[in-house]
C-alpha positions as CSV (number, residue, x, y, z in Angstrom):
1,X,-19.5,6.2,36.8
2,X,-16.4,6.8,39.4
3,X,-14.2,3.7,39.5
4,X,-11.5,4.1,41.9
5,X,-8.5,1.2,42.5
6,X,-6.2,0.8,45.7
7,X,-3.3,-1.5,44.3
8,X,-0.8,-2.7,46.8
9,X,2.1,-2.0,44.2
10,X,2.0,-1.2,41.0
11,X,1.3,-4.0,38.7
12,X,-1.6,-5.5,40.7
13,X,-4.4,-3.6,39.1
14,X,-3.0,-4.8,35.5
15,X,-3.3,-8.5,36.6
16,X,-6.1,-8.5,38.8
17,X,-8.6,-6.2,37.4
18,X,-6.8,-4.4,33.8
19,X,-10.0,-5.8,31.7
20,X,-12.2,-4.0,33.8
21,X,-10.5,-0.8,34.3
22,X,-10.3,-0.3,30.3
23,X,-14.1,-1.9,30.2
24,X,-15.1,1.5,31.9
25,X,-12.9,3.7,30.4
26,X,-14.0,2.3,27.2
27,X,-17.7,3.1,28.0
28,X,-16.2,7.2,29.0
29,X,-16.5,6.3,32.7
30,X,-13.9,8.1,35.0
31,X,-11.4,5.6,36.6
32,X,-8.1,6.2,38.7
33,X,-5.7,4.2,39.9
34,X,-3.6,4.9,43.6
35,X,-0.5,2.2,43.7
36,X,0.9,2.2,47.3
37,X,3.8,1.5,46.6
38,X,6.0,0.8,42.8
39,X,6.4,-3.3,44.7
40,X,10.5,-2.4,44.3
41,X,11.9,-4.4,46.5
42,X,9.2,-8.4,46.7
43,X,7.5,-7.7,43.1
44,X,10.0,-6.6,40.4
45,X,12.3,-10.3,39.9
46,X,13.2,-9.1,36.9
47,X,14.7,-6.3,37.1
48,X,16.8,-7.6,40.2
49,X,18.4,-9.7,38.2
50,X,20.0,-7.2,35.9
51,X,23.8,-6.0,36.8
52,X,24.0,-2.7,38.8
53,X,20.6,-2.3,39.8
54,X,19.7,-0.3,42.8
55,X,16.4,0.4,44.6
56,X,15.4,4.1,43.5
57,X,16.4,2.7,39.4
58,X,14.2,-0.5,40.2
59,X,11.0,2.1,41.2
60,X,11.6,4.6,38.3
61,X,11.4,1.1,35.8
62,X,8.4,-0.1,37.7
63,X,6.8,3.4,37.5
64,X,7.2,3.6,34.1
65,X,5.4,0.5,33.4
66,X,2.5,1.5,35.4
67,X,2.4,4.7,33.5
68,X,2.3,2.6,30.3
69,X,-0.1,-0.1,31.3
70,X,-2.4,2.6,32.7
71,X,-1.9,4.8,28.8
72,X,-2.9,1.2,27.4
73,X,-5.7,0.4,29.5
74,X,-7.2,4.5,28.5
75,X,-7.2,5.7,32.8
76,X,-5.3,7.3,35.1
77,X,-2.5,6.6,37.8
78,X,-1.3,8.0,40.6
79,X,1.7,7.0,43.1
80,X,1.9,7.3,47.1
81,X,5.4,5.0,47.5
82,X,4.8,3.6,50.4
83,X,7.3,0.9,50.1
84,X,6.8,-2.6,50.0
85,X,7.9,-6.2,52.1
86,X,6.3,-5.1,53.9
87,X,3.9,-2.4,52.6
88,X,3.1,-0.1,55.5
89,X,0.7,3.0,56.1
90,X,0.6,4.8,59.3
91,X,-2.2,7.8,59.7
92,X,-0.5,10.3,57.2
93,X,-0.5,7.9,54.5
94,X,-4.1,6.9,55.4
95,X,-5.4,10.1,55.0
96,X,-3.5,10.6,51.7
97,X,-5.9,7.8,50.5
98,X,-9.2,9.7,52.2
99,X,-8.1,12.7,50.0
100,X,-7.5,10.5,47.1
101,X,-11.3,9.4,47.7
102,X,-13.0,12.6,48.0
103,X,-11.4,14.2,45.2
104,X,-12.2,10.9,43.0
105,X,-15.8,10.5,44.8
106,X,-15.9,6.7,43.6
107,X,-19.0,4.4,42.5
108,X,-17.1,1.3,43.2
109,X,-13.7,0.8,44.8
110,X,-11.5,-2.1,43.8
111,X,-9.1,-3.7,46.4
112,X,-7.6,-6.4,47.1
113,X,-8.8,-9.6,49.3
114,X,-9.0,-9.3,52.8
115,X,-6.4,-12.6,53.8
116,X,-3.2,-13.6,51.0
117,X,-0.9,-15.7,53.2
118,X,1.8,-15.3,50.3
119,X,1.7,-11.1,50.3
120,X,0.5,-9.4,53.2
121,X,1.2,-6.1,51.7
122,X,-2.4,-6.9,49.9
123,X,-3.9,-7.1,53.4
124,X,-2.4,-3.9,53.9
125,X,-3.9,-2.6,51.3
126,X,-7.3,-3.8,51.8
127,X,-7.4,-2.7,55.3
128,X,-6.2,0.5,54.6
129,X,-8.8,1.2,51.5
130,X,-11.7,0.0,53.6
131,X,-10.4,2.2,56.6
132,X,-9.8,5.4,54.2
133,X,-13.6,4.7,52.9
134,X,-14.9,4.6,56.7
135,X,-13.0,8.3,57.1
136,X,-13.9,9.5,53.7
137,X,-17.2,9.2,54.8
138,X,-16.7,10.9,58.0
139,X,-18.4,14.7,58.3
140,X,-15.7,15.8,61.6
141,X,-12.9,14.6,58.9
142,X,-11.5,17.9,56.6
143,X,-15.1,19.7,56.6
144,X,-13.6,21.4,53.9
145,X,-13.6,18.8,51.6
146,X,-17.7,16.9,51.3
147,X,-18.0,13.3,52.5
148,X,-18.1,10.5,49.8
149,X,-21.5,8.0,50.0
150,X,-21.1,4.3,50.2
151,X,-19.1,2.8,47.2
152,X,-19.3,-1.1,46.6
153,X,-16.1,-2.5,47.5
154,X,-15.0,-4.9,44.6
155,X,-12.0,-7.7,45.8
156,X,-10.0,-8.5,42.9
157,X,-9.1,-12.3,42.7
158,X,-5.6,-13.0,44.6
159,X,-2.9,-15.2,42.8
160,X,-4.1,-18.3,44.9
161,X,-7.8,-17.6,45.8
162,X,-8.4,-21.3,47.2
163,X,-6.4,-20.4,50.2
164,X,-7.3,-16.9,50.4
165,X,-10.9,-16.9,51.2
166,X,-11.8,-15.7,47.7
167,X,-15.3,-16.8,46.7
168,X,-16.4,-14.5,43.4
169,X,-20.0,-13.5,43.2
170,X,-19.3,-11.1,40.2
171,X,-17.7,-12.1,36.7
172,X,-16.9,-9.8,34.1
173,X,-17.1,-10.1,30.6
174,X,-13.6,-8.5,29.2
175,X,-13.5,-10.4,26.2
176,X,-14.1,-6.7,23.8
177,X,-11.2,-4.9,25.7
178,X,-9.0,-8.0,26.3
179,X,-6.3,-6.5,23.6
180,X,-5.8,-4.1,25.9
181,X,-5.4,-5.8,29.2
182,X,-2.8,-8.1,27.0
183,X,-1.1,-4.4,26.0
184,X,-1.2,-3.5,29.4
185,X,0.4,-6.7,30.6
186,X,3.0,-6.7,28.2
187,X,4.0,-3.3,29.7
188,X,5.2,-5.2,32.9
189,X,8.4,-6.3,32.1
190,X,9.5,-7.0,35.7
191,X,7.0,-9.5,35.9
192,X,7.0,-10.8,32.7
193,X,6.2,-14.4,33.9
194,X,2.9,-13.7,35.0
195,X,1.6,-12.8,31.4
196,X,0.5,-16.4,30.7
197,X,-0.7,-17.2,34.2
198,X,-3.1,-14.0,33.9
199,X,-4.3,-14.6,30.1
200,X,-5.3,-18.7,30.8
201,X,-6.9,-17.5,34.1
202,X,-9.1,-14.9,32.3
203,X,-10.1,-17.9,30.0
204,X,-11.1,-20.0,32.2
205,X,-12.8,-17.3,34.0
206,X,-14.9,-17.0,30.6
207,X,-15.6,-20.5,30.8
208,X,-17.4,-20.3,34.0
209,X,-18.9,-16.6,33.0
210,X,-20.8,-18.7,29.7
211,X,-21.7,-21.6,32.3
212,X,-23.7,-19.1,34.5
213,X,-25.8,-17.8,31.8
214,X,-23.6,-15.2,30.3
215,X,-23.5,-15.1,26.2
216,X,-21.7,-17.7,24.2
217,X,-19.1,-15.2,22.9
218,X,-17.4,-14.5,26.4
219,X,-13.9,-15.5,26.0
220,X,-12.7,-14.3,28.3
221,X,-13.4,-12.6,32.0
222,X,-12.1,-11.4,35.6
223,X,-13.7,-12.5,38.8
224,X,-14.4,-9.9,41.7
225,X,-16.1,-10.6,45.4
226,X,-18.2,-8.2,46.7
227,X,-17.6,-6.5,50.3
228,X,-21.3,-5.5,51.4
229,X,-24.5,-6.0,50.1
230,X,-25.9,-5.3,46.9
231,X,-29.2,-3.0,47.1
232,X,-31.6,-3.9,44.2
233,X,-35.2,-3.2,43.3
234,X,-36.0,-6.2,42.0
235,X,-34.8,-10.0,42.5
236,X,-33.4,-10.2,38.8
C-alpha cells in the first residue's frame, strides 16, 4: 500500500497522523511525506525565542526535526518551502504536488480538514492536495508521466475539531507503534508544548476506539474523516 501525506508545514504530520504513518511503515507499506512549507515563521515559538535567530536558521532547525521525526516514524520526507502565514501555492507549486503524486501513485492521501479558522495555511493545504489529485488524474496533464486512480482522501483531526467541521468516521488503533509517534514528537523541539496535548488526545481517542467495538487493549489512537465514499462489497 501507497500512503502519501500533504502537511501544511512540517510538524503537522507528526501530530496529526505520526501513529499511522509508522503503523504502515511498520507493516512494509510505502509512505511519503511532502511538507509545504518548514511553518518558519507562525509554527516554530520556540526557536523565536532564542537570541540571534533569523528566518533561513529557524527553517534549517525545523527541517532537521522533520528529517528526525520522519527516521523515527521508519518513512520518508520531502520539502517544497512554500512559506508559511500565510502558506501560498500558485500553479507551479501545484503541479510540484501532481508530480509528487504520480511518482508516489498513493492508496490513500492524508490532508488536512477543509475549514481551521485558527491556521488557514491548512486550508491551503487541503485545497491544494485535493486540486493536485483532480490533475494527477488528468490524461491532457504531462502524458509522459500515467494518471494516478482515485485515492481516499483521509483528514487528519485539526487542533480544535469542534469548530472546524471535523466529524471522524475512521479511528486508528496506534497503540503498537505509539513509542514511536512519542519519538517522533520528541523530535519537535520548536513545538515542544504540543507533546502533552497530542499524547492525552491519542488516549482519549483510544477510549472512544474500545467504546465502538475495537479490542480492549487499544490505548491509544488517531482520528481521521474521510473525503468521499467508501466502496465495499459487503455491509460489514
Amino acid at each position: 500500500m501507497n500512503v502519501l501525506v500533504i502537511s501544511a508545514h512540517s510538524g503537522d504530520f507528526v501530530w496529526r497522523a505520526g501513529g499511522a504513518l509508522a503503523l504502515h511503515a511498520a507493516r512494509g507499506d510505502d509512505v511519503r511525506v511532502v511538507c509545504l512549507s518548514y511553518g518558519e515563521r507562525g509554527e516554530s515559538p520556540g526557536l523565536w525565542r532564542q537570541d540571534g535567530m533569523s528566518l533561513e536558521r529557524v527553517k534549517e532547525a525545523r527541517r532537521g526535526e522533520a528529517e528526525a521525526a520522519a527516521k523515527a516514524l521508519g518513512v520518508a520526507i520531502g520539502f517544497m518551502d512554500f512559506g508559511d502565514y500565510p502558506l501560498r501555492i500558485d500553479d507551479e507549486g501545484l503541479f510540484r504536488i501532481v508530480g509528487e503524486m504520480r511518482a508516489a501513485r498513493p492508496d490513500v492521501l492524508l490532508t488536512h480538514v477543509a475549514n481551521d479558522p485558527w491556521n488557514r495555511d491548512h486550508d491551503a493545504a487541503r485545497e491544494a492536495t485535493l486540486l493536485a489529485r483532480q490533475v494527477a488524474q488528468a490524461a491532457g496533464h504531462d502524458p509522459a508521466t500515467p494518471v494516478i486512480g482515485a485515492p481516499q482522501v483521509l483528514q487528519f483531526e485539526p487542533h480544535q475539531p469542534e469548530r472546524c467541521g471535523f466529524s471522524p468516521d475512521l479511528l486508528l488503533d496506534i497503540t503498537p507503534v505509539f513509542d514511536r509517534k512519542q519519538a517522533a514528537m520528541e523530535c519537535m523541539g520548536a513545538q515542544a508544548h504540543l507533546v502533552s496535548y497530542y499524547t492525552d488526545l491519542g488516549a482519549r481517542r483510544g477510549v472512544q476506539a474500545v467504546r465502538n467495538g475495537g479490542h480492549r487493549s487499544i490505548e491509544q489512537a488517531e482520528a481521521f474523516q474521510r473525503v468521499f465514499p467508501t466502496v465495499a462489497g459487503t455491509l460489514g
